[in-house]
C-alpha positions, 0 to 999 in steps of 0.5 A, spaced: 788 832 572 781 829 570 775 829 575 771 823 575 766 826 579 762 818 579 769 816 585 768 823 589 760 823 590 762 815 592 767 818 596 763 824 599 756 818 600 761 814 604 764 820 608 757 823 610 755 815 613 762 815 616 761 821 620 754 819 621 755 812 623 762 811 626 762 805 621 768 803 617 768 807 611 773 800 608 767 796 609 763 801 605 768 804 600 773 799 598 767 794 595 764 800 591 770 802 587 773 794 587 764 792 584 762 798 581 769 802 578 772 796 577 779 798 581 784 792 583 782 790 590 789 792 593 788 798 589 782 800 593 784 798 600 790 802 600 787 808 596 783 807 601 786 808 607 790 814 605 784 817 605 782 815 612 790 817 614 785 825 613 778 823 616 781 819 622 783 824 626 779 829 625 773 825 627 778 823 633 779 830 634 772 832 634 770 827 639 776 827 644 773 835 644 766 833 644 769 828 652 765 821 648 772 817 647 771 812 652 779 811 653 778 805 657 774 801 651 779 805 646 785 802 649 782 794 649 780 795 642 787 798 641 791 792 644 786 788 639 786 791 632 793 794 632 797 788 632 792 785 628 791 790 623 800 790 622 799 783 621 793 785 615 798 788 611 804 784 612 800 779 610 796 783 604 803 786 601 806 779 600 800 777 595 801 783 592 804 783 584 812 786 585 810 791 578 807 796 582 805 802 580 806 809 584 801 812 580 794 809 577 792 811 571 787 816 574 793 820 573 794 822 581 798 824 584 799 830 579 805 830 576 
């Protein structure tokens, strides 16, 4: 497997803001590797999100612990984006091509 160190130190600026911010590592993540690696953009987001699939709970858990979740206002934002973002890929899935790759040619997964 080649490491192409250029896409983890990308990867490890945006967690590290992430972790900082709170912000939407998509918003940050998925136009540097469209822009600056020249990923397909359903590529990017879906990548994307199976990295957020790790990061997500772990900085969930590291709240919920720390007592500042606001369940209240996670609730409303929940009743929101939830079915909105179900919306989003039911959307995004139908303008992807049907020739669809399980793996790029990064070579991930490893064989």
């Amino acid at each position: 497997m080649h490491l192409d160190l250029l896409k983890v130190v990308a990867g490890a600026l945006v967690g590290f803001t992430v972790g900082l911010t709170g912000m939407g590592g998509g918003a940050l993540m998925t136009p540097i590797l469209v822009l600056l690696f020249g990923v397909n953009p359903s590529t990017a987001v879906s990548s994307d999100l199976l990295a957020s699939l790790v990061m997500k709970p772990v900085g969930a858990a590291v709240h919920f612990r720390s007592g500042t979740v606001n369940w209240s206002l996670a609730g409303w934002l929940a009743i929101g984006s939830v079915p909105s973002a179900f919306a989003g890929v039911f959307v995004g899935a139908r303008r992807v091509p049907t020739r669809h790759s399980r793996c790029s040619s990064s070579g991930w997964p490893p064989s």
